[in-house]
C-alpha positions in Angstrom: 48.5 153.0 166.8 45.4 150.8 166.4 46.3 147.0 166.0 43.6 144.1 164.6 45.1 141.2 166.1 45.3 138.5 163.7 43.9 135.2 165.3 45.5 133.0 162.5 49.4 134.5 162.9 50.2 135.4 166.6 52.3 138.6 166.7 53.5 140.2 169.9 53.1 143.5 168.0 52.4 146.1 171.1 53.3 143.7 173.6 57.1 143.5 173.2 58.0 144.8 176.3 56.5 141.9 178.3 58.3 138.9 179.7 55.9 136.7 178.5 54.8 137.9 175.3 54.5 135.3 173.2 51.6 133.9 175.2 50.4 137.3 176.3 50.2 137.4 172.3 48.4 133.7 172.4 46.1 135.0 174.8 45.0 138.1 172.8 44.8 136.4 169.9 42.5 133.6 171.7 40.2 136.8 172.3 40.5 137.8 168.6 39.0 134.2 167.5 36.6 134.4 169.5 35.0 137.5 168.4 35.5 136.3 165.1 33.7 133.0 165.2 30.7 134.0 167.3 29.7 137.9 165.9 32.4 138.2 163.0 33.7 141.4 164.3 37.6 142.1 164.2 39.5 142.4 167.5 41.4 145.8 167.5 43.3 147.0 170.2 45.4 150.4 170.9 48.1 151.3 173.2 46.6 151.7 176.7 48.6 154.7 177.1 46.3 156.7 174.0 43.2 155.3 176.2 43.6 156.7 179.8 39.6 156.5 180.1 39.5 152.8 179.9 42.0 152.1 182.3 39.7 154.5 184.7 36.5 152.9 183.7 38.4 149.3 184.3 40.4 150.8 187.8 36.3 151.8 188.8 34.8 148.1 188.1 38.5 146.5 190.1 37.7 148.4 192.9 34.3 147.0 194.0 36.8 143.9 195.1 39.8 146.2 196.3 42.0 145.2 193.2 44.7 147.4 192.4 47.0 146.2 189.9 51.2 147.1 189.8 51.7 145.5 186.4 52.0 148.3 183.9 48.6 148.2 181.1 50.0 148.0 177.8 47.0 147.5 175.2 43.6 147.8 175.6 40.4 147.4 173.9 36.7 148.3 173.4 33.8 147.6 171.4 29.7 147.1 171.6 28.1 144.4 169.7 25.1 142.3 170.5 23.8 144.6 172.9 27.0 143.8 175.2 30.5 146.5 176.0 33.5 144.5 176.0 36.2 145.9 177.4 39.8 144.5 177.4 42.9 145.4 179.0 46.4 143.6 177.9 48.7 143.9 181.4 52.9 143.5 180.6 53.1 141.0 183.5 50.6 138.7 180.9 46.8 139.5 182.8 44.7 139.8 180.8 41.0 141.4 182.0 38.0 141.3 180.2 34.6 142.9 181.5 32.0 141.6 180.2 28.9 144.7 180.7 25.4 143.7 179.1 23.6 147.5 178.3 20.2 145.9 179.3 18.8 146.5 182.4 19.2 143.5 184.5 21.6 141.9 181.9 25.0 140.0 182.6 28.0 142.2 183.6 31.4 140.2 184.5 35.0 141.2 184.7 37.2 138.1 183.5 40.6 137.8 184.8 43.3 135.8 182.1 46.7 134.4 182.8 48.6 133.9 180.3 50.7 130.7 180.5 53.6 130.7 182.5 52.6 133.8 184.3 52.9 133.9 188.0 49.3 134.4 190.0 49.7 138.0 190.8 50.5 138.8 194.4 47.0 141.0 194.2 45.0 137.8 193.3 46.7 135.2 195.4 44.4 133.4 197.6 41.0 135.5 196.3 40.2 133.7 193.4 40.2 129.9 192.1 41.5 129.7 188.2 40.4 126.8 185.9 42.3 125.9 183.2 41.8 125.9 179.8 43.5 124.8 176.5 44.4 127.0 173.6 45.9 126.2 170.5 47.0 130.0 170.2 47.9 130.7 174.0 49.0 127.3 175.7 47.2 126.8 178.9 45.0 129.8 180.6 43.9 129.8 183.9 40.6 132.2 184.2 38.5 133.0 187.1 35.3 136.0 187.1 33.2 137.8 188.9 30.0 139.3 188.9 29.8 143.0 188.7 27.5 144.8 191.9 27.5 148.5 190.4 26.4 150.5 187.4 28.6 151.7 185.3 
């Protein structure tokens, strides 16, 4: 069942089974106002089990660093707008991944790596990657870190 995250009332709607899913709920919700206030496009995500092709496409993109992830995917997201594919997937351990893919030639392509607060650094990112910190209202504090995607997808 499809679910537009509502940035104003956090819900853990879809993410129940997570140990941290009030913040995973803060953290998805962070995403929501964002796509809100800069393209006013609603933030809809499914259950990543109705959406084994964007776990695939995601797995392909982790791969070009060797990241392989144990924490089961529980929602997931996709959607085009301003000439850029965003894709999200909503982990139970409270990762959260964005890829950021610009359909241009030449144009930006990212994956973003969340952690929701008071989530452990997963084993498979310890050491590989610095997180900063940032301040929510909605999710407490996340700690992000990115990198730039080498391939074409």
């Amino acid at each position: 069942m499809r679910y537009q995250v509502d940035f104003k009332t956090v819900a853990t709607t879809g993410l129940e089974s997570s140990p941290v899913a009030p913040a995973l709920a803060g953290l998805r919700a962070n995403e929501a106002r964002y796509f809100w206030n800069k393209y006013k496009v609603h933030f809809v995500t499914e259950p990543a089990a109705q959406r084994p092709d964007l776990i695939d496409y995601v797995n392909q993109i982790l791969a070009e660093r060797d990241l392989h992830f144990a924490a089961k995917p529980l929602e997931v997201s996709q959607l085009e707008v301003a000439g850029v594919r965003w894709t999200h997937v909503f982990y139970e351990d409270g990762l959260g991944i964005n890829i950021l893919y610009t359909l241009a030639e030449d144009g930006k392509r990212a994956v973003g790596l969340k952690l929701s607060d008071g989530m452990a650094v997963p084993a498979e990112l310890e050491g590989k990657f610095k997180f900063a910190h940032q301040k929510s209202k909605l999710a407490g504090i996340i700690r992000g870190s990115y990198f730039k995607i080498k391939g074409t997808y």
